[in-house]
ROBADREN-877877 format. One record per residue (C-alpha): residue in one letter; z, x, y. Coordinates in steps of 0.1 Angstrom, whole numbers, plus 5000, padded with zeros to 4 digits. Example, Ala and Ser with C-alpha at 12.3 -4.5 7.8 and 13.67 -1.06 7.14 Angstrom:
<nodes>
   res      Z      X      Y
     a   5078   5123   4955
     s   5071   5137   4989
</nodes>
This chain:
<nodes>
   res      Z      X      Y
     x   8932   3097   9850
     x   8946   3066   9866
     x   8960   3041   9848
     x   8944   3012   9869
     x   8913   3010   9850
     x   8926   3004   9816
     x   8949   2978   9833
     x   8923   2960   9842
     x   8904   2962   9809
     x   8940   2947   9797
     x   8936   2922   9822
     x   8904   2914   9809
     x   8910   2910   9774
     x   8939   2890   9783
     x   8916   2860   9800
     x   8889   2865   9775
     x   8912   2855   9749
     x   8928   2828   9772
     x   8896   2810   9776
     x   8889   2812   9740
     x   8923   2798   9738
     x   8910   2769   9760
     x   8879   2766   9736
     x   8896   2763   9703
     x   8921   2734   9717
     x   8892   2717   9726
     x   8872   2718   9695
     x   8904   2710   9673
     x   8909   2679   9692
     x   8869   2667   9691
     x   8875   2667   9652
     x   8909   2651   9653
     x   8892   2619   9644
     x   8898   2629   9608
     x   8935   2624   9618
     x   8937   2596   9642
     x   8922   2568   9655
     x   8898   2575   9680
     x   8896   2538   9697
     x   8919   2544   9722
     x   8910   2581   9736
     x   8875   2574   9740
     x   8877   2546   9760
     x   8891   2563   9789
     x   8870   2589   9805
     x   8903   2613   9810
     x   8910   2617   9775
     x   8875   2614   9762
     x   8868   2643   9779
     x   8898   2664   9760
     x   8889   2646   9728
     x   8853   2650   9729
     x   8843   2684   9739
     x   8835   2703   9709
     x   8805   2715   9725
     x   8816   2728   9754
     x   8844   2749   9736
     x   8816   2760   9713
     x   8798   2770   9748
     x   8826   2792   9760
     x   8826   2808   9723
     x   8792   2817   9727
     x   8789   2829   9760
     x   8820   2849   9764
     x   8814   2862   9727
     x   8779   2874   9734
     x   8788   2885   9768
     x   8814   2909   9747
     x   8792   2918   9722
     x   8760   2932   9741
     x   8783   2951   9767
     x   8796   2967   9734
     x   8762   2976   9719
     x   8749   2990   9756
     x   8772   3005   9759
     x   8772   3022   9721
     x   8729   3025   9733
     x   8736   3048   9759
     x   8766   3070   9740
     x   8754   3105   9730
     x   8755   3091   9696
     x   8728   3062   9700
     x   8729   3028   9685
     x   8724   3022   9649
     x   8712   2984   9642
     x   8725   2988   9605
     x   8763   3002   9612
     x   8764   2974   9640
     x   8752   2948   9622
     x   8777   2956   9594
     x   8804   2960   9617
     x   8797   2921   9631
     x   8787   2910   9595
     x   8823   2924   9580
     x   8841   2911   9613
     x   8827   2875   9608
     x   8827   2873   9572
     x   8864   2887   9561
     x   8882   2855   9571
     x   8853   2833   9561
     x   8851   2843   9526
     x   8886   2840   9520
     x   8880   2809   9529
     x   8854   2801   9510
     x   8871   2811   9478
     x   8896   2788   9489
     x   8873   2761   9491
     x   8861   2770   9456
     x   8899   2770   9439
     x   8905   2736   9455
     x   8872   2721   9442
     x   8883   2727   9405
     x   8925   2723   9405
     x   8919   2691   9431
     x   8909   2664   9405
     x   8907   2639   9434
     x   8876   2664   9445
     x   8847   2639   9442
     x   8820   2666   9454
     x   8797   2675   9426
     x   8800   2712   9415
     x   8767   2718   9421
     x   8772   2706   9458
     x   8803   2728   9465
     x   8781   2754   9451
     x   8749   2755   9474
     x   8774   2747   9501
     x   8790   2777   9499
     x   8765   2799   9488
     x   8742   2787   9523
     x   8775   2791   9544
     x   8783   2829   9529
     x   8749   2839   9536
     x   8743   2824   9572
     x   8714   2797   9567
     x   8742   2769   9569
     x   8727   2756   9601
     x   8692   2757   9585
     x   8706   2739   9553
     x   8722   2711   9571
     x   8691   2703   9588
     x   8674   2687   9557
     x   8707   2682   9532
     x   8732   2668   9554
     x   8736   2636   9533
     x   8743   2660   9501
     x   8758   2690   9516
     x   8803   2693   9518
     x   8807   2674   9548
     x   8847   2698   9552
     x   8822   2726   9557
     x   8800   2713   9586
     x   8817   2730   9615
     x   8805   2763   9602
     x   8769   2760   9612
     x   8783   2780   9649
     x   8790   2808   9626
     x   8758   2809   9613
     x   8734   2805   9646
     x   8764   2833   9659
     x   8749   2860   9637
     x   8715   2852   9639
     x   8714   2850   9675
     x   8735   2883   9670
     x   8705   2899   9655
     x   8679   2891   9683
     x   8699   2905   9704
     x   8708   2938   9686
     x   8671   2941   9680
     x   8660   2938   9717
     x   8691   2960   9728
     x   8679   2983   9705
     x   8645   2987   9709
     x   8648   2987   9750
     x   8673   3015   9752
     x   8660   3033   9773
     x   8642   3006   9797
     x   8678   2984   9808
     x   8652   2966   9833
     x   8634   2960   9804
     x   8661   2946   9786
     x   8670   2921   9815
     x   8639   2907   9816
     x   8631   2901   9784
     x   8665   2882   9777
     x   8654   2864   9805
     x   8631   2854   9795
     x   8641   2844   9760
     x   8666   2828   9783
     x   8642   2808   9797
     x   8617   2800   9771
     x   8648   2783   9747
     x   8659   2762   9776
     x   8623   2746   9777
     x   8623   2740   9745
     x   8659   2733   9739
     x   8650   2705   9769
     x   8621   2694   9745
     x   8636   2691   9713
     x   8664   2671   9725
     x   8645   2643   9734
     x   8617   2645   9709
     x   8641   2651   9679
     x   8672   2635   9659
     x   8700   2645   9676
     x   8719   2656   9649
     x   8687   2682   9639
     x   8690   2692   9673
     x   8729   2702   9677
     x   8716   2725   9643
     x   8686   2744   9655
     x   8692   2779   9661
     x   8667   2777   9688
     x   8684   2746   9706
     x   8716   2761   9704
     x   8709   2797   9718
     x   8708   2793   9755
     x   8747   2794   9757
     x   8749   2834   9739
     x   8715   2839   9754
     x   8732   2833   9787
     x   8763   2857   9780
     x   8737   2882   9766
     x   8717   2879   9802
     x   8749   2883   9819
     x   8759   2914   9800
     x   8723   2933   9808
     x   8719   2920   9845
     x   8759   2931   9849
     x   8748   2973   9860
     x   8725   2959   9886
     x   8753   2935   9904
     x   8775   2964   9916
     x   8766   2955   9950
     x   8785   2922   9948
     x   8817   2933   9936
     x   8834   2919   9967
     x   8823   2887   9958
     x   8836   2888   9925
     x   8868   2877   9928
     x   8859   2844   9946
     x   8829   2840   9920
     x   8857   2842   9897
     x   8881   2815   9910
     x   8852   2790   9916
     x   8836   2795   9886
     x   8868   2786   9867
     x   8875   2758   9892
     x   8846   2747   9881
     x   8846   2742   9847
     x   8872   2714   9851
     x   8843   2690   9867
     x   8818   2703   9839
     x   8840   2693   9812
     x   8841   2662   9823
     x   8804   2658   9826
     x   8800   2672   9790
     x   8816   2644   9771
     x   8786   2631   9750
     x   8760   2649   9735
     x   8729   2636   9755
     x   8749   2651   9782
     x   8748   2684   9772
     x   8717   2686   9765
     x   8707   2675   9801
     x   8715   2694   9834
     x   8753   2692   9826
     x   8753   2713   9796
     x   8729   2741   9816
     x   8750   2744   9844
     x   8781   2752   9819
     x   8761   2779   9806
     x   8758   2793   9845
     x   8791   2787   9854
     x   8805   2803   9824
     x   8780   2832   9831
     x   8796   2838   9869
     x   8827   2837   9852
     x   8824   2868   9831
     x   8803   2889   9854
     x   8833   2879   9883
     x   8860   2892   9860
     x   8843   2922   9850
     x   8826   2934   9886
     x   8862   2937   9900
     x   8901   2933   9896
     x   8905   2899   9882
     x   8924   2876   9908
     x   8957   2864   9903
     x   8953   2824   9897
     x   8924   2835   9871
     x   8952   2856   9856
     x   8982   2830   9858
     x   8955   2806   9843
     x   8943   2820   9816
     x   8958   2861   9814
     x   8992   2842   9799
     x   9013   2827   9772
     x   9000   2808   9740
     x   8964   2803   9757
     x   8959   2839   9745
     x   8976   2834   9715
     x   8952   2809   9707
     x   8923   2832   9716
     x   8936   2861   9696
     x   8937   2841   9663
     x   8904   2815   9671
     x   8882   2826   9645
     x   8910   2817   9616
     x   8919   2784   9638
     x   8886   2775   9640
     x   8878   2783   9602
     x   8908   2764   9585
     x   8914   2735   9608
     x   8879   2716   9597
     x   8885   2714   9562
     x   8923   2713   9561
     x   8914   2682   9583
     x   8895   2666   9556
     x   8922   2676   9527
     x   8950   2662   9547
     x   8936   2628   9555
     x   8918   2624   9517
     x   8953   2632   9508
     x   8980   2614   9529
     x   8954   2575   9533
     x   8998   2555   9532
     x   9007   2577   9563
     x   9011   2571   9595
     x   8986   2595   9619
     x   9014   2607   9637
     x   9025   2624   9606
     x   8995   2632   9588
     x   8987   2650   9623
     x   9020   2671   9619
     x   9012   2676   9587
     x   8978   2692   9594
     x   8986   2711   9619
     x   9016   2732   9600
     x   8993   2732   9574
     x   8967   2755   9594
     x   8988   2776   9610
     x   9002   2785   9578
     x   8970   2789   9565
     x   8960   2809   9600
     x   8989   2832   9594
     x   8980   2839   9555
     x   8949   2849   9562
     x   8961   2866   9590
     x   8983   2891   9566
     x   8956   2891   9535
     x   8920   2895   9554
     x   8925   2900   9589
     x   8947   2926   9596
     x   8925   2950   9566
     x   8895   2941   9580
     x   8906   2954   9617
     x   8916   2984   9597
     x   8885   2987   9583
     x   8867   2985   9609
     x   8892   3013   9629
     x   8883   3035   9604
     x   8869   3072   9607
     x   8844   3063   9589
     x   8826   3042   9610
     x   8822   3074   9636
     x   8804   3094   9610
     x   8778   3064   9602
     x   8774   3059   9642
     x   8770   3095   9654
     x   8761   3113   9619
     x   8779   3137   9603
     x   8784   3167   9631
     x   8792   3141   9656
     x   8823   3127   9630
     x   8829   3166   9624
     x   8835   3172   9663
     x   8854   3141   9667
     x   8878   3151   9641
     x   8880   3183   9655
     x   8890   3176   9691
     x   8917   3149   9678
     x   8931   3181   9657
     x   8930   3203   9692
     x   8947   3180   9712
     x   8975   3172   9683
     x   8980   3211   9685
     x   8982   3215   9721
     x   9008   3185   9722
     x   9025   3205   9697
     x   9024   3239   9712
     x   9065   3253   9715
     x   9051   3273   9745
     x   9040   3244   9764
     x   9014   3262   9780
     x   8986   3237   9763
     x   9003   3204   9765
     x   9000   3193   9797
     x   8958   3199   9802
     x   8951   3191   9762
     x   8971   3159   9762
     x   8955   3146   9794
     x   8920   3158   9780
     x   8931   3139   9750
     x   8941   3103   9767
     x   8911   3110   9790
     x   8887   3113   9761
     x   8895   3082   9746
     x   8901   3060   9776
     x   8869   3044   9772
     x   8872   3034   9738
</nodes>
């Protein structure tokens, strides 16, 4: 087979995580008020607009995340294996909670060797306990004023797996109507930005930015994206200008996003689109170059890559530094913080990451999706093709190692 189309999955991959990479600059600099003063940045609308954009990094999370996630499990739905719910639900509940748990055992250890801890036990305890089961969002709603305030920026992993769910259970269930499918995350789509629209100017704002159902549209929209993606064939040569102006555009949206009444309005919708166009432009057609040099490059997918422990350790290593360091200058407590998570980042890295991905690479994990005679075959044809490759004749190698690379090219 051609190489080209793997390339370009590469490709792919590559700005994925370079947009993430965008995302988690921008959310570690909305919470860098724990660091610095703030007086100065938010006065201009330039650097507001770097300094204050947690939620549209959060945005980007969400809709490239869940624009990933449901090409994965329609693709999986259409295999000759089927979709399980329960293996890929454990898959996503393993892949978010590895790293997180670490953490939270981290948070635990500090609570009881850091005397200058002044968070009740008891606190700490519910805390954690609502985070590791994913009702954090739900939790903060009604104990915001008693809750670990390090710990807040973990209600997005939360509303992440629930959201998750909905979406497994409607992929699943219309498996064999795609049409189906579209419509009815359409219209899911639809029915949370009416009441998303509502809440916001009916409720608190801070029991707003914490709904589930206020904060859905963005992975909603990826989701939408992902099912509607089959049907858009026909405008493949448009996809590389929907691309480029789609990413163009997010530079006028972010600065339109800077406060939270603004996302909530038209602003924050028309993110949601324009992140939409972006995914479905890189994945209807060879990604164009600027896109590539952009985003396809250097530390920006770096920062993707590793995102879920940056985003994780940077909050509450935030808090410990500045409870710590109150006689330093920012400048330094901001080094400080920053070494400190990416040690942190790279520990976690070595201890939690790299065995979950092994985990989750595991044979195993064939067997559970496909049943036993489909892991049985799989293991079989990887043996046959390690022979062929092996046969001293030669007269096998050449077709069974290109049925071999061909048969797993999708993967």
């Amino acid at each position: 087979m051609s190489p080209a189309p793997a390339d370009a999955g590469m490709r792919r991959i590559a700005v994925f995580d370079g947009i993430r990479g965008v995302a988690i600059v921008l959310v570690v600099l909305s919470h860098g008020w724990a660091l610095w003063p703030t007086g100065s940045i938010v006065s201009h609308r330039l650097t507001a607009a770097l300094f204050r954009s947690g939620n549209y990094g959060v945005s980007i999370f969400f809709v490239v995340g869940a624009f990933v996630a449901t090409r994965a499990l329609i693709r999986t739905a259409s295999s000759p294996s089927g979709l399980r719910p329960g293996v890929a639900f454990t898959r996503r509940f393993i892949r978010l909670s590895g790293q997180l748990y670490f953490l939270l055992a981290v948070v635990l250890a500090a609570s009881v060797f850091d005397l200058s801890d002044r968070t009740p036990d008891r606190v700490t305890r519910s805390s954690v306990l609502h985070v590791a089961t994913y009702t954090w969002n739900w939790y903060l709603q009604t104990h915001s004023a008693t809750a670990r305030s390090d710990l807040g920026h973990l209600w997005y992993l939360s509303v992440d797996l629930q959201v998750f769910v909905l979406i497994l259970a409607l992929v699943y269930l219309l498996r064999r109507h795609p049409l189906g499918l579209v419509v009815a995350l359409g219209l899911a789509l639809a029915a949370c930005v009416w009441w998303r629209t509502d809440v916001a100017g009916t409720e608190l704002l801070y029991q707003s930015l914490l709904r589930t159902t206020v904060r859905m549209d963005a992975p909603l929209t990826g989701a939408f994206a992902a099912a509607l993606l089959p049907y858009l064939t026909g405008l493949a040569r448009y996809a590389r200008p929907m691309a480029t102006v789609s990413l163009l555009a997010l530079l006028p949206l972010l600065h339109f996003n800077v406060s939270n009444d603004a996302y909530f309005s038209w602003t924050g919708l028309t993110l949601d689109l324009a992140l939409a166009v972006f995914v479905l432009g890189c994945s209807l057609a060879p990604i164009p170059r600027l896109v590539t040099m952009v985003l396809g490059r250097g530390p920006l997918t770096y920062l993707g890559r590793e995102s879920l422990a940056i985003y994780l350790w940077h909050y509450p290593v935030f808090f410990f530094v500045a409870h710590h360091t109150l006689d330093w200058r920012w400048q330094a407590r901001t080094v400080a913080a920053l070494l400190l998570v990416a040690v942190l980042v790279a520990v976690s890295n070595v201890l939690v990451e790299r065995q979950v991905r092994r985990a989750l690479a595991s044979d195993v994990w064939a067997r559970l999706r496909g049943g036993y005679p489909a892991y049985v075959a799989e293991r079989l044809r990887r043996r046959r093709v390690r022979h062929s490759e092996q046969d001293p004749a030669g007269r096998l190698t050449s077709s069974g190692a290109a049925t071999g690379r061909s048969g797993s090219a999708p993967g």
